[in-house]
N, C-alpha and C positions, 0 to 999 in steps of 0.2 A: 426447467431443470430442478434448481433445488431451492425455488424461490416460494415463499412460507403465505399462505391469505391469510389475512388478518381474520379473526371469529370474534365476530364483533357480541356473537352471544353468550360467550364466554367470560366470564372476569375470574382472575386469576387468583388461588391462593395465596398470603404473603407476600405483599408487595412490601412490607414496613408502615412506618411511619410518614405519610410523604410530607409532614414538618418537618420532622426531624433529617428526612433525604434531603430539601431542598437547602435545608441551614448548613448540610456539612458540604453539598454542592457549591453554594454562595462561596462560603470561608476557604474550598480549596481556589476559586476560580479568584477570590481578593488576595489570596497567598502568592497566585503564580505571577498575578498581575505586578505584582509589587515586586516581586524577584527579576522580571523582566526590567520594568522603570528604573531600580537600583543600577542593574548591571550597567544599560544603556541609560545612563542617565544624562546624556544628553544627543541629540539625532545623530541618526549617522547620512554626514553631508558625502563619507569616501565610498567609493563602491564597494572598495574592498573588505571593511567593514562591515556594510551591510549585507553584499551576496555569501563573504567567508568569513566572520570576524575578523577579521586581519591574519587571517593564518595563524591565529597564536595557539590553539588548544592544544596538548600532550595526547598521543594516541592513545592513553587510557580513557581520559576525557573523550575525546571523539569516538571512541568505540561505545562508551554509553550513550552518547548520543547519538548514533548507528541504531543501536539496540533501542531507540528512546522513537525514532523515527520512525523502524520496521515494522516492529512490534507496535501495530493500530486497532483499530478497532476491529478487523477484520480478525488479526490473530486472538484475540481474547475473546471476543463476543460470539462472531461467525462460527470459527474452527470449535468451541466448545457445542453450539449450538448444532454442528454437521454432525460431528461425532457423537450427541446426544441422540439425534433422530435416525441417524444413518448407518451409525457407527464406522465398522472399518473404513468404508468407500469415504466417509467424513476424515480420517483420518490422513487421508493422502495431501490434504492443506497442510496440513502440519509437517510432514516428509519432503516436501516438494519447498514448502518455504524454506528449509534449512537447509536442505540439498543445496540449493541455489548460492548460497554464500561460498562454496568450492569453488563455482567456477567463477567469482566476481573475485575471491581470493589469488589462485592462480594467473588469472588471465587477465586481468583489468585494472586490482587498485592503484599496484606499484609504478608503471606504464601510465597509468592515464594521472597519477598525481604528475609526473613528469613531465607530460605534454601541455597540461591543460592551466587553465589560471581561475577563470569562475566556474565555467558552463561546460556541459559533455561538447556542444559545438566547436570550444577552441580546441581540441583534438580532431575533430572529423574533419577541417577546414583546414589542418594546417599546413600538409603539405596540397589541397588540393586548392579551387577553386574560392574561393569566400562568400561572397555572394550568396550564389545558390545554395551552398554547403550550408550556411549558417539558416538559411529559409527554411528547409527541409527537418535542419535538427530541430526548430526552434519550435515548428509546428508537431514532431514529433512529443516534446518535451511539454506542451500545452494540452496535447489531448491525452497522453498519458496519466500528468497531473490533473486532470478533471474527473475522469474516470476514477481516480485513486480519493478525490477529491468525494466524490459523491458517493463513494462508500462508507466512508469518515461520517458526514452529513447523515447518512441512512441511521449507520449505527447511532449518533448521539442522539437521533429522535426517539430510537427504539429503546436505548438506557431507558433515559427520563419518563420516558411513557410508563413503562414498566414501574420506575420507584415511586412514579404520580397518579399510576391506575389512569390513563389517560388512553381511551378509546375514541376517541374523536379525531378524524382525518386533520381539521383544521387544526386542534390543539398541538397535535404532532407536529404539523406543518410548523407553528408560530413555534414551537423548539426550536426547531431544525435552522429555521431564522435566528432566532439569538447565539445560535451556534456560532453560526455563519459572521457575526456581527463581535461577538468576544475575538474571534480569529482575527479580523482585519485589526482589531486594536491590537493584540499580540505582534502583528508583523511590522505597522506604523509605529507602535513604540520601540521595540526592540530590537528589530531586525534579525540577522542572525545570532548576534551574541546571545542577546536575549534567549530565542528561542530554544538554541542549543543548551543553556544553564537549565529552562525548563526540561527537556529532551532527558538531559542526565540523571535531574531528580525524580523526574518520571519514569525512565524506566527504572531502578533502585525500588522506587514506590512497588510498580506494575510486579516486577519478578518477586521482589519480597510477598507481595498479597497474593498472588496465584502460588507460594510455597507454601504459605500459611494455609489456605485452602487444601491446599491435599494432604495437607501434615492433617489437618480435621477431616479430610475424609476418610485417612484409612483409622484415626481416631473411632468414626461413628459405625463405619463396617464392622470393624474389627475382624478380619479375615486376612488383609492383603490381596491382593490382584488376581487373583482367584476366584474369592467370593465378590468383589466388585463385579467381574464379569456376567458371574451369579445372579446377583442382583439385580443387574441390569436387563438378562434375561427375561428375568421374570417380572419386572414393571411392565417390559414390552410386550410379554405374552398377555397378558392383560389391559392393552391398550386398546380401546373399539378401532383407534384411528387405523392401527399398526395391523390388526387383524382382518378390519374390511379391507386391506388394500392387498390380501392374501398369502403375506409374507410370514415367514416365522421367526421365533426369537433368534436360534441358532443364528440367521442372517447378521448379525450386528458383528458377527466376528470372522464374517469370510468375506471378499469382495463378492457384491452383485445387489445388494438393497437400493442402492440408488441409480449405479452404471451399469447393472446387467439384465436387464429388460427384454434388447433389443442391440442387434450390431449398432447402432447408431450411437446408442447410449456406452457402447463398449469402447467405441471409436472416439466419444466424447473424454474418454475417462483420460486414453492414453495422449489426449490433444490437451486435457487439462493438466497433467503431470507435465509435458513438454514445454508448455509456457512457462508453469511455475520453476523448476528449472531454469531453463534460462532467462527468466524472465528478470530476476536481481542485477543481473549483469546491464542491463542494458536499464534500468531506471533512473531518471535525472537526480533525482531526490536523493535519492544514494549516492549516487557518483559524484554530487557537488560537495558531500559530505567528504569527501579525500582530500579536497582544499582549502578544508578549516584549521587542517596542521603544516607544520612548516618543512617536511621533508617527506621522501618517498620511506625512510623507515618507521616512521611516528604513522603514518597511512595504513602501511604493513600491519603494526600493531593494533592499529584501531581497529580492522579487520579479525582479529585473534581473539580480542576481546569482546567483540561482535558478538563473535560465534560461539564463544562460554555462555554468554548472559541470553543469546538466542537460542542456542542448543536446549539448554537446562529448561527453557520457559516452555520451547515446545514438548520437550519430552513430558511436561507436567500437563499439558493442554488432554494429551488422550487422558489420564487419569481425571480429571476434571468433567471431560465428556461423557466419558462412561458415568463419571457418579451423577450427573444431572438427570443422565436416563434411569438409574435405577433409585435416586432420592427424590429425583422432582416428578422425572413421567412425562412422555411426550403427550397426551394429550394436554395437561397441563403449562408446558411450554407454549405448547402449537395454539392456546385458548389465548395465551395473555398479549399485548401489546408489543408488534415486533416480531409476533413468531417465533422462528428458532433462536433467533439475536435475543430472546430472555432468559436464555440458559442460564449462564452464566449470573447474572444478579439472582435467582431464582434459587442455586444453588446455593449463593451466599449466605440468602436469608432462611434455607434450612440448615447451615452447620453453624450460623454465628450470631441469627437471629438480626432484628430492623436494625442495630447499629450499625454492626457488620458489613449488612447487604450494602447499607449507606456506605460507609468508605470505601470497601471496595467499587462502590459502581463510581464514584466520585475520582478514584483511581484512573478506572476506564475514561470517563469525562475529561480529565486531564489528559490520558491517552490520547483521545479524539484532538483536543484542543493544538497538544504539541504535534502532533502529525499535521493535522491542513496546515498550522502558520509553516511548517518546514516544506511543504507542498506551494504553494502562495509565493513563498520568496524563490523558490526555484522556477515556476511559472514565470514570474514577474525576472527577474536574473533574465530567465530567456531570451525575453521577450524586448529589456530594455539594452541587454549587451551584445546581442545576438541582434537582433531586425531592428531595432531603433537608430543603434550607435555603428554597429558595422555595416549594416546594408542603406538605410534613410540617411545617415550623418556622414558615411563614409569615412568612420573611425576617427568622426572629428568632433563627438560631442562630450561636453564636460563629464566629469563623475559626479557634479551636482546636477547635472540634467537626467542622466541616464537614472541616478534614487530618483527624481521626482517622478519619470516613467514608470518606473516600479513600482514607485507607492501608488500613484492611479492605477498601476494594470493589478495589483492585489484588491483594492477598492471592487474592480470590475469584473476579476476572478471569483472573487467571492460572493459576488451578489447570483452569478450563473451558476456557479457550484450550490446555492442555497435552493436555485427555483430545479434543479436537477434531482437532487437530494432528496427536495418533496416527492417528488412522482417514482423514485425509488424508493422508499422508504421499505416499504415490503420484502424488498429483496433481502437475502442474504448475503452479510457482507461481506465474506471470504469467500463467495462469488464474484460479485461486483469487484473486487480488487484481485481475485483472478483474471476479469478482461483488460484492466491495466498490465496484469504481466504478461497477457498475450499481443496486446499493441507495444510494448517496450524489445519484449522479444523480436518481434517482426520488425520494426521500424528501426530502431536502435543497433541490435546488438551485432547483426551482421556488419554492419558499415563501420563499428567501434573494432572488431576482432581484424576486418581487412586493411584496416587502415591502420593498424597497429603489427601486424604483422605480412600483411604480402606487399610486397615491394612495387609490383604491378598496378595494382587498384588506384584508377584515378575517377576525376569527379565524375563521370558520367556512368559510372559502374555505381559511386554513391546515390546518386540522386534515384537509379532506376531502384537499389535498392531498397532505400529509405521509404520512398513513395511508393513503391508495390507493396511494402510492407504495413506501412500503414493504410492504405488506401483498403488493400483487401481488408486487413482486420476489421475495420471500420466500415463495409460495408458485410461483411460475414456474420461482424454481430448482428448490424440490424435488419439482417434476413435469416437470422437464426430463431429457435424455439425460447430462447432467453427473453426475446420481445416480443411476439406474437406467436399467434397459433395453439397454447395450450392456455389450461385455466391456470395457470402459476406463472404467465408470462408476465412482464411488464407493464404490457397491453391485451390485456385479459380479451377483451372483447374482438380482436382482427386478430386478424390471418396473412401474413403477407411471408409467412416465412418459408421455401427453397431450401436452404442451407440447412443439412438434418443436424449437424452437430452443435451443441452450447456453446462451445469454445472452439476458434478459429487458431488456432496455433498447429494445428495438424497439417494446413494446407497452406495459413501465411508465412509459418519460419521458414520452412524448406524453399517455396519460390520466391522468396527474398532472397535468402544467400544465394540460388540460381540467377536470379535477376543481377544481381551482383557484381557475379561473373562472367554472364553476358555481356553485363553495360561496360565490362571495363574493358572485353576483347572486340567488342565492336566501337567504341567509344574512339575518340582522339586520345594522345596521350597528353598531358600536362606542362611534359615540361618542364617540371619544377623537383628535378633531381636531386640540386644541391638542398631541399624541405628536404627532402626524402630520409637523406643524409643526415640531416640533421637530427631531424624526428625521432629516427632511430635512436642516435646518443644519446639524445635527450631522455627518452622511454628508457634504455639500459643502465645508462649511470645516473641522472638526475642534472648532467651538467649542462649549465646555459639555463636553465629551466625560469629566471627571471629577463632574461633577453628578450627584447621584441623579437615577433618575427618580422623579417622584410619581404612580403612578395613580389 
């Protein structure tokens, strides 16, 4: 698809200083550290605590940290890096990621802060079955965040490589490692207080430095949006890469350079827009973010505030995209370490020169770092209040058992997201976290929307869902062209791929939500009217929303 091979005979123009990159890397990574130990300055023994802060944040706060969470490496690194090489067809990450927050907006925040307490599960379970219910989100919720996870992992090998001039498979690798390893201390000291205070300062940082960036780009044009396009043009016309592969400049501003090849690829385009889409709605990492505040209106707003600090970043990304292609040049991107994911620092260190490039990519580094730990403690949440404490303990185990599950299952999350990360590296990472919004979409969002709104949907309508939904994804990827069968796949060298399209959201959302509604019209009913009942209330006013439930 649109996965980059490393050109190992290539070194890149302007990489900086890699002292001076690594000295301002260090000082952001001893800053955050210490922001975290401060806040959480001493464990957190309550669950409540560590999965939400204790519910205490104001939706202004929590909407930065929304923003702080989203906003990963995929949106800064990948999305500049698509729209540098791709152009327009690049630019539908950007449209598709914002789009999404409408319908998390409308249909999910309000309702699901009102049902739920840590996890998306205590909603899908509540008026149904628990058990199974909780099994299915939880596995949902783990391979979502792993995927999301080793995109994260991709891009901070791709940074560093870049401001280190570091072409070596292994050196990447041992990045990608200490990545992986700064994370789990973020989430073992901090928990979520912590991370969320990093989250907030990060995005502030992240939005601020991509302003400042295109304030300098149409500085160095001097044209406006026009001659940018201009420009861009004409690097591209000029590109041996751009020109053997018999494309023209004009291309970068109409769809078809990367999805219009071939129906497959056309088919691909519109299965990739439908994930991203829906795909917000239905991610744990987001959704556990609506129970860091104390009511269903502070949630609202953190939402609103989202979507300022989201909107504005993307709107800024195409102009950034475009200038990387007409300041830096794709063959010069596509040469350096990372491939397209060196857009972006690439471009830095032409309008701001080595110091620049440095804090900005140390920006993104922080990026990366507050994304997996908020990724980690929702894996680990899952996994310890969801399959530990409801299904193994039978909702009988302490809230100092359930952190200590959690602090091992982030231990054990992270060392898998590390050896994953490697063997991704290559990829683009606003691809890679496009397959996360097509497993969240599939698996997720159908079973959250029926369970929130059709009165009829019971467990066995869930489970057919949930599990058709992820099962196909998960097996459409890895018979897709994204892992084998082309030179840009994952696994360059096999063939094992069937499935013509890169992204599986074309055929897993739809027989999800069918499978759905199958399983709840051939299914038994539950039984559990007076949940039903409740649910409802609970979702429209907020009332009872600290109440056990009793099944």
């Amino acid at each position: 698809m649109n996965t980059i091979i490393l050109a190992q005979e290539a070194t890149p123009e302007g990489t900086g200083n890699p002292i001076l990159n690594i000295a301002v890397f260090v000082a952001f990574i001893v800053v955050t550290l210490t922001i975290v130990s401060r806040v959480a300055n001493k464990p957190s023994k309550n669950a409540g605590d560590f999965y939400t802060g204790g519910a205490s944040f104001s939706g202004t706060q929590n909407g930065l940290a929304i923003a702080g969470d989203y906003l990963s490496a995929a949106s800064f690194l990948g999305i500049v890096g698509s729209i540098a090489i791709y152009g327009y067809d690049g630019f539908l990450y950007s449209v598709g990621f914002f789009v999404a927050w409408l319908v998390a907006l409308l249909l999910v925040a309000e309702p699901l802060r009102n049902v739920g307490k840590f996890t998306m599960a205590d909603v899908l379970s509540f008026r149904l079955k628990q058990k199974p219910v909780r099994v299915a989100a939880a596995l949902g919720t783990l391979f979502v965040s792993l995927f999301y996870l080793i995109a994260q992992m991709a891009g901070a090998g791709s940074l560093v490589s870049v401001l280190l001039n570091i072409h070596s498979f292994w050196a990447q690798a041992a990045v990608v490692a200490v990545v992986g390893i700064i994370m789990i201390a973020y989430v073992l000291i901090g928990g979520m207080k912590g991370t969320t205070y990093v989250q907030m300062i990060k995005a502030v940082l992240l939005v601020g430095g991509v302003g400042i960036m295109t304030v300098l780009v149409f500085v160095a044009i001097r044209g406006g949006m026009g001659e940018l396009l201009d420009r861009a043009m004409e690097m591209h016309a000029s590109s041996d890469r751009i020109v053997e592969e018999g494309y023209q400049p004009e291309d970068l501003l109409a769809p078809g350079l990367q999805y219009g090849a071939t129906w497959a690829k056309q088919l691909s385009f519109v299965s990739l827009g439908l994930s991203l889409v829906l795909g917000t709605a239905g991610l744990p990492h987001v959704l556990m973010r609506f129970y860091t505040v104390p009511t269903a209106k502070e949630a609202r707003k953190s939402v609103v505030w989202a979507i300022i600090l989201i909107g504005a970043f993307y709107l800024m990304t195409l102009v950034l995209g475009y200038a990387a292609g007409a300041l830096v040049g794709p063959d010069r991107i596509l040469a350096a370490p990372g491939g397209a994911n060196a857009a972006a620092p690439l471009l830095a260190f032409e309008l701001g020169g080595s110091l620049f490039m440095a804090l900005i990519s140390a920006v993104a580094f922080a990026t990366v770092l507050a994304v997996v730990a908020g990724l980690a403690i929702t894996a680990s949440a899952s996994l310890a209040h969801d399959i530990y404490n409801a299904v193994l303990r039978n909702g009988q185990a302490t809230e100092e058992e359930q952190v200590r599950v959690s602090r091992a299952t982030v231990v054990v999350i992270g060392i898998l997201s590390i050896i994953l990360g490697i063997l991704a590296m290559q990829q683009n990472v606003a691809f890679l976290v496009s397959l996360a919004f097509a497993i969240a979409a599939s698996a997720n969002l159908p079973t959250i929307l029926f369970s929130l709104y059709w009165r009829r949907f019971n467990t066995a309508g869930a489970l057919a869902s949930m599990y058709t939904g992820l099962i196909l994804s998960l097996v459409l990827i890895f018979f897709s062209p994204s892992v084998s069968g082309t030179p840009t796949s994952m696994v360059p060298g096999a063939d094992w791929a069937f499935f013509p399209l890169t992204s599986p959201g074309l055929v897993a959302i739809p027989l999800a939500f069918l499978a759905g509604i199958v399983g709840t019209f051939l299914g038994k009913p539950d039984n559990l009217d007076h949940l039903a009942d409740e649910m409802e209330v609970r979702s429209l006013t907020g009332v009872g929303v600290e109440a056990p439930v009793d099944h």
